[in-house]
LUMVEXVEX-570108 format. One record per residue (C-alpha): residue in three letters; x, y, z. Coordinates in Angstrom, 3 decimals, decimal comma, m for minus. Layout:
[node ALA; [X; Y; Z]]
...
// end
This chain:
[node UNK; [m255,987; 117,616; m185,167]]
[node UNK; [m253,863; 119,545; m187,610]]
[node UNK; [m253,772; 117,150; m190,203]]
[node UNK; [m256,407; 117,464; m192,879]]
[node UNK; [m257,146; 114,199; m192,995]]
[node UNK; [m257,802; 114,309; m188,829]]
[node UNK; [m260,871; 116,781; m189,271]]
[node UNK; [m264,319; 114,478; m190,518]]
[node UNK; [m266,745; 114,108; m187,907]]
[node UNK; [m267,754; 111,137; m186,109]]
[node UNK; [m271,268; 110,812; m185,850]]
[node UNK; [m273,930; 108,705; m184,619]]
[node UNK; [m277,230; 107,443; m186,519]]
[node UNK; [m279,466; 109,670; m184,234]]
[node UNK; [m277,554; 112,364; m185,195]]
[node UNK; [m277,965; 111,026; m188,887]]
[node UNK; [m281,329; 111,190; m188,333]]
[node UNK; [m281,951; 115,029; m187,546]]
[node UNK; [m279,437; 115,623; m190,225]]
[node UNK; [m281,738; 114,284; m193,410]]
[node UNK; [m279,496; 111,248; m193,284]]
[node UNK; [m277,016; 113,195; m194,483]]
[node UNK; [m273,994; 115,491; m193,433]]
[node UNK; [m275,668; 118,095; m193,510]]
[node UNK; [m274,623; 121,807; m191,500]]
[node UNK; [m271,348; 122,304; m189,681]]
[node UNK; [m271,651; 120,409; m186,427]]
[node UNK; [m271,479; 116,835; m188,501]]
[node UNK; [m270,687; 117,918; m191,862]]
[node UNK; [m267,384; 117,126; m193,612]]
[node UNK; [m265,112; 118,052; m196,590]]
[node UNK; [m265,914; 121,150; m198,973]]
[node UNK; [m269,744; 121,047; m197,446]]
[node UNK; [m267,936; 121,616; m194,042]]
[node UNK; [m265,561; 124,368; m195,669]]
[node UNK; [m268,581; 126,358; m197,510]]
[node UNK; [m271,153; 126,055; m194,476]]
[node UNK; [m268,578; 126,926; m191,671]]
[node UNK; [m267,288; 130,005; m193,426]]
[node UNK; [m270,551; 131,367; m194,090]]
[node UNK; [m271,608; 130,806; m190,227]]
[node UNK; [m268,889; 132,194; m189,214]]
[node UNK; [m269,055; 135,311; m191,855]]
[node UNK; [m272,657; 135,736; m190,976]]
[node UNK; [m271,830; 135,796; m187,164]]
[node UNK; [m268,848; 138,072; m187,206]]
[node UNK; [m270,810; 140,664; m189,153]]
[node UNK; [m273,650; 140,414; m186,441]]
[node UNK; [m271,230; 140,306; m183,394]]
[node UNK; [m269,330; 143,748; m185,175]]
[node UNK; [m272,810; 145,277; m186,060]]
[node UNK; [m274,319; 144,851; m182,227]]
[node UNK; [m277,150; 143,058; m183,695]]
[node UNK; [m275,967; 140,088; m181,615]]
[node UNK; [m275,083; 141,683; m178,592]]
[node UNK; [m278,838; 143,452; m178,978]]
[node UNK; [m280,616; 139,713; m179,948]]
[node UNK; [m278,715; 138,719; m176,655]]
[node UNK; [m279,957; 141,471; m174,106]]
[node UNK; [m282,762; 141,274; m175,182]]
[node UNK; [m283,435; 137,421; m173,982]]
[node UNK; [m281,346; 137,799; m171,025]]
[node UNK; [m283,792; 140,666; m170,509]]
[node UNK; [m286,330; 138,616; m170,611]]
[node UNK; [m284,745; 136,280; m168,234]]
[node UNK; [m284,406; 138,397; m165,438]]
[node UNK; [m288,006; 139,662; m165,476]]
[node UNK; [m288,943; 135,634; m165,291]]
[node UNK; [m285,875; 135,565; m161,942]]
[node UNK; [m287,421; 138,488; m160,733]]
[node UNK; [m291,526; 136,938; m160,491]]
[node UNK; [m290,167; 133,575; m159,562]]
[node UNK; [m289,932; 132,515; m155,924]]
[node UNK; [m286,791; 131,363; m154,362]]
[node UNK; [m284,870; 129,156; m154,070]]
[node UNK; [m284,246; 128,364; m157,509]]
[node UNK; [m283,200; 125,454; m159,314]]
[node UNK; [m279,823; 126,512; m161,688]]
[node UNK; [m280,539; 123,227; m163,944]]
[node UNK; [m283,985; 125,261; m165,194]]
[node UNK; [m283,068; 128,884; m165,574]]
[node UNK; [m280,525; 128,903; m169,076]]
[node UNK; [m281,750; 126,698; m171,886]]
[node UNK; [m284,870; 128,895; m172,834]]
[node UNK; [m283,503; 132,345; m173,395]]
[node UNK; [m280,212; 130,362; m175,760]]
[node UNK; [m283,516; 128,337; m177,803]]
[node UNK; [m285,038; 131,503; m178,178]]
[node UNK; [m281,763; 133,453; m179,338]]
[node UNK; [m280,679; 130,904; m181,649]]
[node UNK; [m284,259; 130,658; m183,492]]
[node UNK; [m284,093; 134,628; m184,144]]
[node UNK; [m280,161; 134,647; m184,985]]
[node UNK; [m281,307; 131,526; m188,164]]
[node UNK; [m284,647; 132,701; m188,955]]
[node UNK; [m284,849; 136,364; m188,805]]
[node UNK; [m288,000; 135,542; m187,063]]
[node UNK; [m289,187; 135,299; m182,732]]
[node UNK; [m291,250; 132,723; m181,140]]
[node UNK; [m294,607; 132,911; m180,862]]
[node UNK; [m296,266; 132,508; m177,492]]
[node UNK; [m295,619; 129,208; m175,850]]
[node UNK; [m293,433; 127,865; m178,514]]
[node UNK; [m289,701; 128,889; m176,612]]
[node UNK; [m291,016; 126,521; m173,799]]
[node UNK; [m292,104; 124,120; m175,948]]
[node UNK; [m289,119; 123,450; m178,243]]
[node UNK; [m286,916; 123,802; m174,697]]
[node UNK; [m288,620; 120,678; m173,589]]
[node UNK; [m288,559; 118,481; m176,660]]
[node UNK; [m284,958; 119,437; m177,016]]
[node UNK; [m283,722; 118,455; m173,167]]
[node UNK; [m285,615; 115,296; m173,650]]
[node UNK; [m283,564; 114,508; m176,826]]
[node UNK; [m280,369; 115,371; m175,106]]
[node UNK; [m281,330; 113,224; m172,536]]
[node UNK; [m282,439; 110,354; m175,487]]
[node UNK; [m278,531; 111,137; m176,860]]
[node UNK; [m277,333; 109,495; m173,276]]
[node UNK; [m279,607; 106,673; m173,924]]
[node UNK; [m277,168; 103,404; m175,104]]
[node UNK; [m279,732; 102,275; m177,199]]
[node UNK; [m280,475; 104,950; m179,389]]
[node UNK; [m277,844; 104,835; m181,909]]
[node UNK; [m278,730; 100,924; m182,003]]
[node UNK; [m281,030; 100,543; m184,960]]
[node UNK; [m282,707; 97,445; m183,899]]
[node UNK; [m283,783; 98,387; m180,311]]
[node UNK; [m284,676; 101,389; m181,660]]
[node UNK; [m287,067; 100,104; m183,946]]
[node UNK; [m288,334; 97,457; m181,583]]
[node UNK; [m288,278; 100,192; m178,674]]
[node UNK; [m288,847; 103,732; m180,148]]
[node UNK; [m289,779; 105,333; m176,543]]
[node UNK; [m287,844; 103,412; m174,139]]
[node UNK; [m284,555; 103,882; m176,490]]
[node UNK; [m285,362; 107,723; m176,895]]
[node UNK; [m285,575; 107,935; m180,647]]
[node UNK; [m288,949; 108,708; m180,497]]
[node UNK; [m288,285; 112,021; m178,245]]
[node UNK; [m285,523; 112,627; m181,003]]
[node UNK; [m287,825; 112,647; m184,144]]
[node UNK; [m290,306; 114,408; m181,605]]
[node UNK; [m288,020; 116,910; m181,548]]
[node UNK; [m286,570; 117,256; m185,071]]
[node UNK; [m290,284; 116,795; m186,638]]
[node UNK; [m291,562; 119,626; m184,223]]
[node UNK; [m288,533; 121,896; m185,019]]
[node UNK; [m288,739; 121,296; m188,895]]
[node UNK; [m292,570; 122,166; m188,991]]
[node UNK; [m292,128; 125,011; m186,889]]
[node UNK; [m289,042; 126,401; m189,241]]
[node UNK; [m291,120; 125,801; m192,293]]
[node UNK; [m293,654; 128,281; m191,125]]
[node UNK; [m291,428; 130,918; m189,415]]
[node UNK; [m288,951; 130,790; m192,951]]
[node UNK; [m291,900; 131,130; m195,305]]
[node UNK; [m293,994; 133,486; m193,014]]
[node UNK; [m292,795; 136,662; m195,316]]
[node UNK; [m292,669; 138,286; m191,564]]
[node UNK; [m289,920; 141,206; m191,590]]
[node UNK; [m286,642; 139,279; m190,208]]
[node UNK; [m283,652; 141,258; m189,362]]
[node UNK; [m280,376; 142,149; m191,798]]
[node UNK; [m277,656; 139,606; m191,269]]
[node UNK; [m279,561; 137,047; m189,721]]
[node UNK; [m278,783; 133,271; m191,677]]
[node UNK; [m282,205; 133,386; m193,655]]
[node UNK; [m281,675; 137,460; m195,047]]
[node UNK; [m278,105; 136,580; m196,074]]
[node UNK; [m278,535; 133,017; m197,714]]
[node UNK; [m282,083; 135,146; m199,847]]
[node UNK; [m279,836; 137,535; m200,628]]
[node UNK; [m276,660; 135,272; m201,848]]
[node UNK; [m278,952; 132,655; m203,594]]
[node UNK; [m281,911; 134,831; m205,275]]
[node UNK; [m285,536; 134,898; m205,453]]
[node UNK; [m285,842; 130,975; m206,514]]
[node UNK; [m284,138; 129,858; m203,016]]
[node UNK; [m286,741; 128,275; m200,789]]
[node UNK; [m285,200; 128,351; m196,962]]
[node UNK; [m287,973; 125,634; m196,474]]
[node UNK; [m286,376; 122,632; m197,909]]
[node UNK; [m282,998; 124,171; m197,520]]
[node UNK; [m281,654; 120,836; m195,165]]
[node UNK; [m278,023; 123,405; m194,293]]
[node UNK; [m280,507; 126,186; m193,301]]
[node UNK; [m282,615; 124,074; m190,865]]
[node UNK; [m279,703; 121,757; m189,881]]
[node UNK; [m277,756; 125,331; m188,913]]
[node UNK; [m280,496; 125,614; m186,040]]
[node UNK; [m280,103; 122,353; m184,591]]
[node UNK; [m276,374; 123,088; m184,479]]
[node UNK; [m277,027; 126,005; m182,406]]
[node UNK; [m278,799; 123,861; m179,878]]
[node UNK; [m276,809; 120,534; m179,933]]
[node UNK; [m273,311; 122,069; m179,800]]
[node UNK; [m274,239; 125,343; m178,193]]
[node UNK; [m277,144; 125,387; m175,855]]
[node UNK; [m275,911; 122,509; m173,883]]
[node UNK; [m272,795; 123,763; m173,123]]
[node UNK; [m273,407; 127,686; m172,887]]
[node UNK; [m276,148; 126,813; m170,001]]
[node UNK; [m273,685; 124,568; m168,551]]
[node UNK; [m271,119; 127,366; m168,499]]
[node UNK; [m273,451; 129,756; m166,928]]
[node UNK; [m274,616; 127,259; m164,129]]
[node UNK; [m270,640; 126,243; m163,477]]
[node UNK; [m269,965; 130,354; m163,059]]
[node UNK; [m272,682; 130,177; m160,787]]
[node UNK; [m271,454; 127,522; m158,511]]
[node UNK; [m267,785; 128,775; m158,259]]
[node UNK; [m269,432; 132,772; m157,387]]
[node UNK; [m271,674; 130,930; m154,377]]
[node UNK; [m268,328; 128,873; m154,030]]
[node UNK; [m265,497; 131,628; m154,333]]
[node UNK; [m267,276; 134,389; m152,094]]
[node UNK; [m264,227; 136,149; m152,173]]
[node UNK; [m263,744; 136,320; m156,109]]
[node UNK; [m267,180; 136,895; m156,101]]
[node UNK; [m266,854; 140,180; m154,313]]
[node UNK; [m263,691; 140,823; m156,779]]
[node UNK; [m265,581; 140,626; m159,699]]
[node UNK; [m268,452; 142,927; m158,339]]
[node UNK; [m266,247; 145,458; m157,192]]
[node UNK; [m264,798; 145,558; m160,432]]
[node UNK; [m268,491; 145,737; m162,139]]
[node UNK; [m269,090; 148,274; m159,628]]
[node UNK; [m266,619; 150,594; m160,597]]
[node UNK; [m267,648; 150,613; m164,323]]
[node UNK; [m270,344; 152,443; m163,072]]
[node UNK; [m273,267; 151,501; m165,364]]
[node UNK; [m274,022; 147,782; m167,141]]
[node UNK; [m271,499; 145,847; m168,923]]
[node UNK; [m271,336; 145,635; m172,599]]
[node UNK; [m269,298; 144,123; m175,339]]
[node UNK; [m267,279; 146,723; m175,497]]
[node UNK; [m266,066; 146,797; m171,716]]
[node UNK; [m264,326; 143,359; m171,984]]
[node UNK; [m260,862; 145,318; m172,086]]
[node UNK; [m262,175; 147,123; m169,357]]
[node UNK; [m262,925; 144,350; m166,999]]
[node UNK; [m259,628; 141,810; m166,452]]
[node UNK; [m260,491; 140,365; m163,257]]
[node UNK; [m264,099; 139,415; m164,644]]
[node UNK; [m263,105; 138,087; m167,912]]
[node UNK; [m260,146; 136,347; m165,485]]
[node UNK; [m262,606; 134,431; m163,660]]
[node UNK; [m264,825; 133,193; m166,540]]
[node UNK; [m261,714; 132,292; m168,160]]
[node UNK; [m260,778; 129,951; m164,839]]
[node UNK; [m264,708; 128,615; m165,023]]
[node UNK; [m263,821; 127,216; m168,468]]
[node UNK; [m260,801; 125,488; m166,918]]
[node UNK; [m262,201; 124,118; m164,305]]
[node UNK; [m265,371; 122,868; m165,965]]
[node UNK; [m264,087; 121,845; m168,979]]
[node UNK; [m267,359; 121,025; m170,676]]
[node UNK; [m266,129; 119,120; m173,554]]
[node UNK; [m263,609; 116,619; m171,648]]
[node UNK; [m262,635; 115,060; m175,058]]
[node UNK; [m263,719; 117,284; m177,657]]
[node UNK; [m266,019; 116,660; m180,269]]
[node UNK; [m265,403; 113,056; m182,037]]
[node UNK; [m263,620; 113,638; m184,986]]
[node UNK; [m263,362; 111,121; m187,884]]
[node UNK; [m259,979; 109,891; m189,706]]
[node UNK; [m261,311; 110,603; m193,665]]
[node UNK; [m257,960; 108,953; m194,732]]
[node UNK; [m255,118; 107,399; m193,073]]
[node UNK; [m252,119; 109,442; m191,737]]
[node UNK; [m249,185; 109,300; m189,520]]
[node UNK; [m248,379; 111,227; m186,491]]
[node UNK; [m245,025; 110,682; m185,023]]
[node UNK; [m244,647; 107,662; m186,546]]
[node UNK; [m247,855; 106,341; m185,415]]
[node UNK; [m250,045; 105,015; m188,631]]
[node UNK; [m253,626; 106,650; m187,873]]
[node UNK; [m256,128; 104,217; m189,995]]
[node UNK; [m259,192; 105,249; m192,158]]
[node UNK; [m262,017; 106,078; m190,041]]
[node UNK; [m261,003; 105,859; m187,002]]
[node UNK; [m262,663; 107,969; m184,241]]
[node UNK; [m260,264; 111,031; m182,610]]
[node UNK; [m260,818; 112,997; m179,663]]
[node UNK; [m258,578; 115,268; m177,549]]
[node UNK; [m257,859; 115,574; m174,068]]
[node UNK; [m259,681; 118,931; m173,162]]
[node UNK; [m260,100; 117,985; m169,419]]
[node UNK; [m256,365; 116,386; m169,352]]
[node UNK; [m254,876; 119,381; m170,459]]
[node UNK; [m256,833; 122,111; m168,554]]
[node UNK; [m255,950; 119,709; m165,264]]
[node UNK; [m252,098; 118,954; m165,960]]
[node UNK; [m250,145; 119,778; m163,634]]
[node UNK; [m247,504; 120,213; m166,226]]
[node UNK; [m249,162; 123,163; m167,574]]
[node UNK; [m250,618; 125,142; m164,766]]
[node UNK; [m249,356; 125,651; m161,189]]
[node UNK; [m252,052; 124,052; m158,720]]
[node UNK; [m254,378; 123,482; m161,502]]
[node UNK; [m257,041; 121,701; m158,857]]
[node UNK; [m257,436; 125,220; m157,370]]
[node UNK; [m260,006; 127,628; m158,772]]
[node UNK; [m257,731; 130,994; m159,204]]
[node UNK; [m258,264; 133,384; m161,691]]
[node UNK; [m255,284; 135,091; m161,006]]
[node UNK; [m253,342; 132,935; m163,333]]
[node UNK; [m254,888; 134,798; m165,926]]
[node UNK; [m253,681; 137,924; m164,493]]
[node UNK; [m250,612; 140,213; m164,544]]
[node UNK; [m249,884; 143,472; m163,923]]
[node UNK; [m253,367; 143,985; m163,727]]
[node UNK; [m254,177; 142,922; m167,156]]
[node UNK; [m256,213; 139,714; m168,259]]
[node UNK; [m253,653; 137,543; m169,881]]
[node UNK; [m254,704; 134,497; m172,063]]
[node UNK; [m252,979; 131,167; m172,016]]
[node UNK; [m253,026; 128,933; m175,555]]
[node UNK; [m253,316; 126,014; m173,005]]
[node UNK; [m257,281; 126,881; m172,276]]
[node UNK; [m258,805; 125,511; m174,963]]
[node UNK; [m262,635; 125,036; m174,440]]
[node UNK; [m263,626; 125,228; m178,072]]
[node UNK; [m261,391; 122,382; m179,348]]
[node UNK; [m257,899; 122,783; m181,671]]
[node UNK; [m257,438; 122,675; m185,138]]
[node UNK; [m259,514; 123,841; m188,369]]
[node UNK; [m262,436; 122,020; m186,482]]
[node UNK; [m262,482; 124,504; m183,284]]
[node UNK; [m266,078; 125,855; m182,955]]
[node UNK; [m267,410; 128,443; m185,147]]
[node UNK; [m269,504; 129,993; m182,839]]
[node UNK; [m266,871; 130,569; m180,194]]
[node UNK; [m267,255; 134,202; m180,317]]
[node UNK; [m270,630; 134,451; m180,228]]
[node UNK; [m270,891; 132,184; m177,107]]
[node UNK; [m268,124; 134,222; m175,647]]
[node UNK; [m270,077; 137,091; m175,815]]
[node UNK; [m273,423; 135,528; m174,296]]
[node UNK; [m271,270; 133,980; m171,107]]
[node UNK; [m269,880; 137,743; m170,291]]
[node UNK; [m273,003; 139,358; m170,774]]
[node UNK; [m275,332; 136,837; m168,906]]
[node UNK; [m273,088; 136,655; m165,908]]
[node UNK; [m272,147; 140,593; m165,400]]
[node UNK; [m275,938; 141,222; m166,203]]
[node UNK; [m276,613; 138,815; m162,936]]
[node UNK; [m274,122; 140,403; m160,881]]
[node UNK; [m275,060; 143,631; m161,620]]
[node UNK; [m279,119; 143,112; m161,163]]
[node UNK; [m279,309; 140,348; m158,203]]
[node UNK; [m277,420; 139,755; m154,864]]
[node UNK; [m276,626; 135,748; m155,081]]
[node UNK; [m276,546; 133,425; m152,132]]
[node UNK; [m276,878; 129,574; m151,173]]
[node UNK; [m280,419; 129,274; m149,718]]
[node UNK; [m280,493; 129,858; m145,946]]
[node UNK; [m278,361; 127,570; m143,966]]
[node UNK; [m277,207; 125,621; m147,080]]
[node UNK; [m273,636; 125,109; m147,889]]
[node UNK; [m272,235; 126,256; m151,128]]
[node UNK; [m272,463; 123,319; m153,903]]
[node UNK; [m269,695; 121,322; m154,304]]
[node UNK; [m267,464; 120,922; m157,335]]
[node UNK; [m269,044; 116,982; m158,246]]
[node UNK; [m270,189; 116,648; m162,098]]
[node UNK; [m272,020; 113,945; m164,052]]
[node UNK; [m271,061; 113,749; m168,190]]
[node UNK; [m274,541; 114,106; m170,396]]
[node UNK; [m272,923; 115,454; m174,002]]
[node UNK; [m271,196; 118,393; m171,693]]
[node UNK; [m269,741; 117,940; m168,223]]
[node UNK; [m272,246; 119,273; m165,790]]
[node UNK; [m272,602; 120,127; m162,367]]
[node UNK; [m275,338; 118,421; m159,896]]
[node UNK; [m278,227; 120,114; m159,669]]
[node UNK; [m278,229; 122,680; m157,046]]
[node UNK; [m280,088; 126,076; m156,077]]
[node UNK; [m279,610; 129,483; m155,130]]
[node UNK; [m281,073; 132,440; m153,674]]
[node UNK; [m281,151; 135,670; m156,620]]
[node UNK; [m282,644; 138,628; m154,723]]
[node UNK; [m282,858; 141,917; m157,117]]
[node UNK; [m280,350; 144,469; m156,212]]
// end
């Protein structure tokens, strides 16, 4: 994935189709459009992560989040409790702007049902499509995209006071009073990045972490200790502080491995690599799940043990994890995801004792592939501490 000509993006015609047809954003754009979008997401998150505006747009959903654990009854289904709160967080982190009432649970449900239309074999086919809009699940994909552009519209034109640093203050203030974030297709295209390439697999993340603490009682009890000891909630700025914790997320990206290949890539150009000729156009991936499971590269790598990241005491990272991909291409909102995986899972371990439901085993390590690699539904008992 180091060569330059190794880093287009394969992408499918449903895709095309939230995209205006076009390569539009980061997740499927390409060439100097790909350059000049990326570096401004990732300028416009780094100055939000540094500022604490991010880590304050995140506690404040995950906030919101445990008061919804806290009224619900148990036990609960993981599969329902993590999409909303990233939906809402991404919509304030593009538009400046929150949702109004009802509209967090609505765009949640049009977007699972267009993940679940993106499993569908005959959605990228443009003929059963067309003949079949609703059993091939393009319709719940322009459901979705129609819903999400009309809702943008308003919230981007609503003159409603957004934050500094969020993507619709910085592009007004870089492009000038004639700029209209309406028909801006990067803009809008920036938000369904956040949820294609980011809500899928942060919720995924937080419901694997889950499993291996009902799982790994024992590393469970590690990590709390170690929480317990800080003596007051996590924040950003305790990550040095906490080895054993950021150890055992570290291990949950291992072990899940969420993107098993990577996102497809697209040869712009032909190249060689070791003597191999690489054609024009064809599709790339890498071996995420291979590499996190070789045996050549980690000592019992079917075992869950954090303490491979350890030593001496001190969290210790390994260039062999590589959840976010290799190359120029690796995601550009690592960090920010990063941050929301520490902070929702020390924020549950901190507020809620968590258990299998009475007489239930703990769930078992079985996954099924959607666009991430999940775990099978399961529940759990969170009782407020």
């Amino acid at each position: 994935m180091a060569q330059p000509e190794a880093n287009g993006r394969a992408a499918g015609s449903s895709q095309m189709a939230l995209s205006f047809g076009r390569k539009r954003g980061v997740v499927v754009a390409e060439g100097e459009r790909w350059a000049r979008n990326s570096g401004f997401l990732l300028a416009a998150l780094d100055h939000m992560l540094e500022s604490g505006e991010a880590e304050r747009m995140i506690c404040d959903e995950l906030e919101a989040l445990e008061e919804r654990l806290r009224d619900l009854p148990g036990p609960l289904d993981v599969q329902t409790l993590f999409r909303r709160p990233y939906v809402s967080l991404s919509w304030r982190i593009v538009t400046g702007q929150r949702f109004l009432a009802g509209q967090a649970e609505r765009i949640t449900a049009l977007f699972q049902a267009e993940m679940a239309a993106f499993q569908n074999s005959w959605v990228d086919n443009r003929l059963l499509r067309a003949l079949f809009p609703e059993r091939s699940g393009f319709a719940d994909v322009l459901r979705f995209r129609d819903e999400v552009r009309r809702l943008f519209a308003a919230a981007v034109t609503s003159g409603g006071e957004g934050r500094e640093g969020t993507l619709v203050s910085r592009l007004r203030a870089e492009r000038g009073a004639d700029w209209d974030p309406a028909t801006d297709e990067d803009l809008v295209m920036f938000f369904f990045d956040f949820l294609n390439a980011g809500c899928e697999t942060t919720s995924s993340f937080n419901e694997w972490a889950l499993l291996y603490l009902l799982r790994e009682p024992e590393q469970q009890a590690l990590v709390r200790r170690e929480l317990k000891a800080l003596g007051r909630p996590a924040t950003a700025a305790d990550r040095e502080r906490l080895p054993r914790t950021r150890a055992f997320l570290a291990e949950v990206f291992r072990r899940s491995s969420l993107t098993p290949a990577g996102v497809p890539h697209r040869a712009t150009g032909a190249f060689s690599v070791e003597g191999y000729r690489v054609p024009a156009d064809t599709v790339l991936r890498y071996g995420i799940l291979a590499s996190h499971w070789s045996d050549a590269l980690w000592q019992e790598p079917e075992r869950f043990r954090p303490e491979r990241f350890l030593r001496d005491g001190a969290f210790v990272p390994n260039a062999d994890l590589v959840p976010y991909g290799i190359g120029p291409r690796v995601c550009t909102g690592r960090r920010l995801a990063e941050l929301y995986n520490f902070l929702s899972v020390t924020r549950l371990l901190q507020r809620f004792e968590l258990a299998p439901p009475d007489g239930a085993p703990p769930p078992g390590e079985d996954a099924w592939m959607g666009l991430s690699r999940n775990c099978r539904p399961f529940q759990l008992e969170l009782r407020p501490r």
